[in-house]
C-alpha positions as CSV (number, residue, x, y, z in Angstrom):
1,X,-36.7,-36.9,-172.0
2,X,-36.6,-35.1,-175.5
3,X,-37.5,-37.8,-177.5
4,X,-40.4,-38.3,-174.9
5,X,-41.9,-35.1,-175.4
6,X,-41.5,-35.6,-179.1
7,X,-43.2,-38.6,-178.8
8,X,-46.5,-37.2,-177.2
9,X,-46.5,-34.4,-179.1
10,X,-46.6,-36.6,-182.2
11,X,-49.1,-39.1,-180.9
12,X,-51.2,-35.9,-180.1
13,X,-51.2,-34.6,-183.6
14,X,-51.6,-38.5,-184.9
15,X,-55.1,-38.4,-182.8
16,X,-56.5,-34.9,-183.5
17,X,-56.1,-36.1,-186.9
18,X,-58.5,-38.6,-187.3
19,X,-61.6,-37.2,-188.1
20,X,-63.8,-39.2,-185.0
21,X,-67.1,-37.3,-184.7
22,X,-70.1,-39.0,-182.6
23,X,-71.4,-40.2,-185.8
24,X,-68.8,-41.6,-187.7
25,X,-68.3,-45.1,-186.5
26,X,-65.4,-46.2,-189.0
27,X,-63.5,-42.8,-187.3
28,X,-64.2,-43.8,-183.6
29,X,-62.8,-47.1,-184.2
30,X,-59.6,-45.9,-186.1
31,X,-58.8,-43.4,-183.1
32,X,-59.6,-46.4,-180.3
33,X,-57.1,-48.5,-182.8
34,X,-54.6,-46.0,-182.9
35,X,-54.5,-45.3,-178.8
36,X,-54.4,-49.0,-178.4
37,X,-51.5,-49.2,-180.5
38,X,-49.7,-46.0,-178.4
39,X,-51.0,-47.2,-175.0
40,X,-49.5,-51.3,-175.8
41,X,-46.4,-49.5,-176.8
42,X,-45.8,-48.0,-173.1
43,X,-46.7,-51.3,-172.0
44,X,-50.7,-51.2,-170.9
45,X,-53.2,-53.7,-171.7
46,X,-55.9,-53.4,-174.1
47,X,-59.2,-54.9,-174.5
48,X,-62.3,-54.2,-175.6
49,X,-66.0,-54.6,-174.1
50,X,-68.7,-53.8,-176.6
51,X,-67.9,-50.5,-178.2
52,X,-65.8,-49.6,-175.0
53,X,-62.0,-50.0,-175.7
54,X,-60.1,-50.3,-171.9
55,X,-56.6,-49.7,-170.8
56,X,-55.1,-50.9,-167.7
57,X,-51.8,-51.0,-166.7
58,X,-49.5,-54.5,-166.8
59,X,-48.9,-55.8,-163.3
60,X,-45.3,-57.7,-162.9
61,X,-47.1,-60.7,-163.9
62,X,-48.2,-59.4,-167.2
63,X,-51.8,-59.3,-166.0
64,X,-53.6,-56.2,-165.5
65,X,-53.3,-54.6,-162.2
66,X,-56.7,-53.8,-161.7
């Protein structure tokens, strides 16, 4: 449960990191990219639809549930 919290609390600091203001397009998409990457890693599904990224969790099929 440690390492878990560790975990989050690092992935928190990773995204408050990235400068991602309204404006700066390149920044949004590096902060989408980068809770892609965390949410794939606890086993969610990512896709994107237009400038929307979306996350839905794996069914036991390895489609998304919803």
């Amino acid at each position: 449960m440690k390492d878990f919290k560790e975990r989050i609390i690092a992935d928190i600091l990773k995204l408050v990191a990235i400068k991602s203001f309204t404006d700066d397009r390149e920044g949004i998409i590096e902060c989408q990219t980068a809770v892609c990457e965390m949410a794939t890693d606890l086993g969610f599904l990512c896709s994107y639809h237009g400038d929307v990224l979306v996350i839905e969790p794996r069914g036991k099929d390895g489609k998304p549930e919803l």
